[in-house]
N, C-alpha and C positions, 0 to 999 in steps of 0.2 A: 409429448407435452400433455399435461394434465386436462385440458379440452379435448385435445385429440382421444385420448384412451378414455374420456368419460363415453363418447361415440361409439368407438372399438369395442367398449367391456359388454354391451347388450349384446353383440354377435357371437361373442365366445362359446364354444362347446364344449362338451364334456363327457369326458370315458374312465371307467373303471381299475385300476390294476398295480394291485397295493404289496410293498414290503415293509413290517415294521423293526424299528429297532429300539432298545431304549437303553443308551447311554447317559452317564451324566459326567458332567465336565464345567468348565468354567471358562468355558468359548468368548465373553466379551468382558474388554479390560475399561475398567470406570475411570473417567477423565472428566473431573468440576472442572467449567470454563466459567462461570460466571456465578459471582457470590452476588448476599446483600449485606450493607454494613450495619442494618439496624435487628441484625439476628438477635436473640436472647442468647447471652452469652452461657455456657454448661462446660464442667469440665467431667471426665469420663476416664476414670481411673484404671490404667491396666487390669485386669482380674488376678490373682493369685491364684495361682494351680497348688494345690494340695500338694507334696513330695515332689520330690526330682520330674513330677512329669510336664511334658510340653507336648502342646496341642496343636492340632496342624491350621485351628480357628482360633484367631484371637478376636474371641466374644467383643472386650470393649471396641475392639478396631470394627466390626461389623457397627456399633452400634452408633460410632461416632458416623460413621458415613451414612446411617440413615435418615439419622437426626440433622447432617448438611443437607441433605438432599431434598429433604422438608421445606426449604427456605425459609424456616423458623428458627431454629439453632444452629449458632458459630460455634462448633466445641473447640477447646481449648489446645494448643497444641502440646502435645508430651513433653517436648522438651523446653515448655513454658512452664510447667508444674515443679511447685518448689517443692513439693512432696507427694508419697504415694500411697496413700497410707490404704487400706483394705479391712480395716475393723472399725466399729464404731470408736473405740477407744485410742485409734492410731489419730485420728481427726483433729487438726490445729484449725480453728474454724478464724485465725487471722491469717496464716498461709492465703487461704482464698480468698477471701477480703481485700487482702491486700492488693489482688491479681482483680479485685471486682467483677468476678466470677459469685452470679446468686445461686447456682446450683450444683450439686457435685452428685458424684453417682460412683459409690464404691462393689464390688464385688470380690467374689471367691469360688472357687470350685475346687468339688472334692470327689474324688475318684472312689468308688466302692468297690466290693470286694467282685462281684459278677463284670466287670469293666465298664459299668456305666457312671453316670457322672451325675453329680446332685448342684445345680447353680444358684447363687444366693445374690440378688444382689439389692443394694440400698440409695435412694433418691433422698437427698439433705438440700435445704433450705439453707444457707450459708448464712446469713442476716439472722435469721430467728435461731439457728443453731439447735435445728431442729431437723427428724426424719420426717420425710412428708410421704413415704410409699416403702414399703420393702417386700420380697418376694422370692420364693423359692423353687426352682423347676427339676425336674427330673430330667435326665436326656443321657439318649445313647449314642456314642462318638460320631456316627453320622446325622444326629438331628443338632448341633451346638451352633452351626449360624441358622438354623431356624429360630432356637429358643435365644441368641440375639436379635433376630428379630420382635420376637415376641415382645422381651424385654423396652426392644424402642418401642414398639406400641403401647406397654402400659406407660410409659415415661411420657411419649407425644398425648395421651391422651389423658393425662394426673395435669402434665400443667399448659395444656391447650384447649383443654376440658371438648376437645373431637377426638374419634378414636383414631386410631393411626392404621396405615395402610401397608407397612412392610411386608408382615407376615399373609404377602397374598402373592399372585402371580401372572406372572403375562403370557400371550401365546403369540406366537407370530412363525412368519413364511420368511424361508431363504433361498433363493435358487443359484445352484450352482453351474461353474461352465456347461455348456451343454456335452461336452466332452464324456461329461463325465456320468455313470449309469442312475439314473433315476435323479433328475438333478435340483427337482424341488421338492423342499422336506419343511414339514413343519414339527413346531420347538414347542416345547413349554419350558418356563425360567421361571426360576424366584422374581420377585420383583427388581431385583436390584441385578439380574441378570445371571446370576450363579447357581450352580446344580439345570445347567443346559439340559434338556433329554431330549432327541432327537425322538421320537413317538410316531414318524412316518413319513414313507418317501415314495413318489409316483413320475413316471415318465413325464405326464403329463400339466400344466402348469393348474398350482393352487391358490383358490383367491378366499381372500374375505372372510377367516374364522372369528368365531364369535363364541362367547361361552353361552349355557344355560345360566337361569338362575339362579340355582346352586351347584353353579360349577362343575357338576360328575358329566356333562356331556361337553363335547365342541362340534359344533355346523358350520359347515364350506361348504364353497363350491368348487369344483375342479373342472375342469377344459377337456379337452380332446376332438375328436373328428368325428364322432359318430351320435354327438346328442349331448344334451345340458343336464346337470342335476346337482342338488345340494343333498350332501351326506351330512352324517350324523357318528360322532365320533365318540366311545364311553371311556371316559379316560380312567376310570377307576378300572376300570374289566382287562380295557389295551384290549379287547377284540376288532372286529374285522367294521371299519363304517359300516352304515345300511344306510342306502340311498332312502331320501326321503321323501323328492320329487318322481313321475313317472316318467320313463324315459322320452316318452312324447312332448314332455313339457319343459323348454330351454330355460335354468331359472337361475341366478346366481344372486349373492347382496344378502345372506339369510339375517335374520334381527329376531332374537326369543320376544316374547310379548313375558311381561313380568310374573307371571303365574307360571310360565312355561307350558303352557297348552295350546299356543300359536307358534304360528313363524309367517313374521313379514318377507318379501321377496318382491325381487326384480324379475319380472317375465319379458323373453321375448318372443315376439309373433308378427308377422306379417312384416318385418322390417321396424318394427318399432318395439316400443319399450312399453312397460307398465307395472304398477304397484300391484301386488298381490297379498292377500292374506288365507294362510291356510290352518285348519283345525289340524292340530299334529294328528290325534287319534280317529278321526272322520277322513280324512284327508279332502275337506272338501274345500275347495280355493274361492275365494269372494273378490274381486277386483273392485278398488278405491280409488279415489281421489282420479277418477276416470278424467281423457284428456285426449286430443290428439297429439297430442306434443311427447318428446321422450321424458319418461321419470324413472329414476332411479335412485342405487342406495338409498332406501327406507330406515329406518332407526326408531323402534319405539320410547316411549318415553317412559318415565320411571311409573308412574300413575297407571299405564298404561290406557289411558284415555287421547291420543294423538299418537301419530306419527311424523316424524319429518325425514322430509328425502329433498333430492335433488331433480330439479326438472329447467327444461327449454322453452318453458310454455309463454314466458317473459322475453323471448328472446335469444339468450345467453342460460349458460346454467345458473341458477341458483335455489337457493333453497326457499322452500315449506312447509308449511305444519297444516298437516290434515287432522281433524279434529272428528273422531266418530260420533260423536253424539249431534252436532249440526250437518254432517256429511259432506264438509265444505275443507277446502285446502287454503288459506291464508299465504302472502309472503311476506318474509323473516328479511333479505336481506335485498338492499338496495346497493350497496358501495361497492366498487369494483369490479372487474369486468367479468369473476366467474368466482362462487361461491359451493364447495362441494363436500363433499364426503363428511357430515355431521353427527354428531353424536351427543345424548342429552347428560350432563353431570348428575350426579347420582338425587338429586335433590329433587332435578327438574328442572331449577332455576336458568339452567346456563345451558348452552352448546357450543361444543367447539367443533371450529372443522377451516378447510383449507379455502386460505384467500388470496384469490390472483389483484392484486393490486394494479393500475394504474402503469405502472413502470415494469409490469413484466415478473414481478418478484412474486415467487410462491409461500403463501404465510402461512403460519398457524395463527388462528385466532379467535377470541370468546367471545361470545353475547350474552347478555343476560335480556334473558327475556321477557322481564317487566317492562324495563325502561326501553330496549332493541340498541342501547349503547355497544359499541364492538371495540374492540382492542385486540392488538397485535402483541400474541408472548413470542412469538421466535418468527423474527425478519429476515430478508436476504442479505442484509447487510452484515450480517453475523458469517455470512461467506457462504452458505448452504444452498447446492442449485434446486434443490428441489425440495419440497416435508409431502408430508403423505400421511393421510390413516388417524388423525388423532385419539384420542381413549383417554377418558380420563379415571385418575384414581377411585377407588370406591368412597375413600372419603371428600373426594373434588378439589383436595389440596394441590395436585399434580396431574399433568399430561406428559403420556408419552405418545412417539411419533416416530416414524421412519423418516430418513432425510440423506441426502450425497453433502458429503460436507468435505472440506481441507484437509491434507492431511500434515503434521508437522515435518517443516524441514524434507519432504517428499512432495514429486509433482502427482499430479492427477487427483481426485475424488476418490471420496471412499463413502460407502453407504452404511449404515449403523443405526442403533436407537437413539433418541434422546428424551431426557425425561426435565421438563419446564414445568415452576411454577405457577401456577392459576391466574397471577399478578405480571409473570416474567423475568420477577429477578434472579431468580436463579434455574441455570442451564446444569446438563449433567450428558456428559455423553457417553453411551455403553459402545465401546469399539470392536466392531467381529476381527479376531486377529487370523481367520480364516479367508476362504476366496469366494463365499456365496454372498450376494447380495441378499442383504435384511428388509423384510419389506411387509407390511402390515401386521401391524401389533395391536392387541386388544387386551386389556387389563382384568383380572378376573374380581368379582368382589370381594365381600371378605369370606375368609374362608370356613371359617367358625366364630 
């Protein structure tokens, strides 16, 4: 239970002994469980491939599915479209009228002679009968659902006027049977879960990755029997971690501080817990929000002026905000019997993180922390035994989250991502069609 392991996670150790590998693949299959009905309705016209050629990405199909998953746009269904047209001059701008559909989105691609690909596509105003954006990318046969991605993000961000967060990525941990050699690895994914790459695998179990602030590094911690430490991952290099803590020192929960020249941590010592902050290049560690009581998972905040983490100092766990410049820790949450694993929206405004309600059900759910109002975006009731880990988008439109959920038509749970709006109306489940369980996911910001 999630009280239990917030107990258990200060003891854990940690030992070194790394293979890496880096595969891509398209490991988790995307299943919308839950729509909204007041979407802005778009329709997103197949693309035309230039000559006889077919492509093993169909751009619009990437781009409808980003733009569902937004809970902003209901794109239209294909086989609702009365026409398909792909040129400005193909366009009957009563076809869509008709269908009350206010925005269409035509493209093309065109194959050059070296075998790369040139994409054009065009964003129309259906009512004004009017181009409101159009654009032209370059890309070579392995980059074409990224440059769909791209594409939803200038699209989310022309008529949401926020930029959009497709074109970014997630990391998370999978552990497999123990049968099997080296059986937790962690992942990086597109956002949407595709182009999987396995980047590393260890005997021993991996907790709590987190990106830098521009995303070229990842910090974990990992376990073993012989001592604690949080490594430091370069993902642009794929070289070897370098442990960050000294081996004397148990520390796991790492959180960059916004400049990237910190790292908050959870230490353990004398059987208890505490909040730590370390100069990455001094290495010298300062202890915070001092206490007898256990604290853990720290998270800085976007400002980088507080932290909040999770502590017992109330009784139960729940959360706080240590505030540097008064050198005082404030509490955030009063409701429910245990409030943990938090994280700040990219703004500041908001935290999301996991709440044991009342009846036993483990939630995901927001604050905003002007007013300390909270809300539940994904309940038990939705069938899910467990959520875990929340992360929210870089643009704060979306959370995703680890969770054991139903499986269709099959008995028992299955563990997998899910990705929920801000609000909750709309659910998005990414399903491991593998045997490792999925389990703490962190969303990276934007990428460029």
């Amino acid at each position: 239970m999630q009280g239990e392991r917030l107990k258990k996670s200060v003891g854990i150790l940690f030992v070194l002994f790394f293979a890496w590998i880096n595969q891509a693949s398209a490991a988790l299959v995307i299943e919308i469980t839950e729509g909204v009905e007041d979407a802005i309705p778009i329709a997103v016209v197949p693309f035309k491939v230039a000559g006889s050629n077919k492509l093993s990405t169909d751009i619009a199909a990437v781009i409808e599915a980003d733009l569902a998953r937004s809970a902003q746009f209901n794109p239209l269904a294909r086989k609702d479209m009365l026409a398909k047209p792909n040129k400005p001059s193909d366009i009957k701008f009563k076809n869509w009228r008709m269908l009350d559909v206010p925005n269409l989105v035509i493209g093309e691609i065109d194959k050059k002679k070296d075998g790369s690909y040139f994409v054009k596509f065009r964003l129309y105003d259906v009512y004004r009968q009017k181009q409101i954006i159009g654009y032209g990318f370059p890309a070579k046969a392995n980059q074409l659902r990224k440059i769909a991605h791209k594409i939803s993000d200038v699209i989310y961000e022309e008529l949401m006027g926020v930029k959009g967060a497709f074109d970014t990525q997630v990391v998370y941990i999978k552990k497999f049977p123990n049968k099997e050699q080296k059986p937790y690895r962690l992942y990086l994914a597109d956002a949407d879960t595709y182009n999987e790459q396995e980047v590393m695998r260890h005997d021993w179990p991996l907790f709590s990755p987190t990106w830098s602030p521009d995303n070229s590094k990842l910090a974990f911690a990992m376990a073993g029997s012989r001592g604690a430490g949080i490594f430091v991952f370069d993902v642009a290099t794929g070289k070897a971690p370098i442990r960050l803590t000294k081996r004397s020192i148990k520390a796991s929960a790492p959180s960059w501080s916004p400049d990237g020249k910190k790292m908050a941590m959870q230490v353990l010592a004398n059987g208890s817990s505490d909040i730590f902050v370390m100069d990455i290049k001094t290495k010298k560690m300062t202890r915070i929000a001092s206490h007898w009581s256990i604290d853990v998972e720290p998270r800085w905040s976007p400002d980088g002026k507080s932290i909040v983490f999770t502590s017992e100092r109330g009784g139960s766990p729940q959360l706080y905000q240590y505030t540097f410049s008064s050198k005082k820790a404030k509490r955030l949450t009063f409701k429910g019997r245990q409030n943990l694993r938090a994280s700040f929206s990219p703004d500041g405004k908001m935290i999301t993180f996991v709440h044991l309600s009342e009846n036993n059900g483990y939630n995901i759910a927001v604050m905003d922390l002007g007013s300390r109002e909270m809300h539940i975006v994904a309940d038990s009731s939705y069938g899910e035994s467990e959520h875990e880990s929340p992360s929210f988008a870089p643009n704060g439109s979306m959370i995703i989250y680890a969770a054991n959920y139903p499986q269709k038509g099959k008995k028992g749970k299955k563990t997998g991502l899910v990705a929920v709006s801000v609000d909750g109306t709309v659910q998005q489940h990414f399903t491991d069609d593998g045997v490792g369980e999925v389990r703490e996911p962190a969303w990276s910001s934007y990428l460029n």
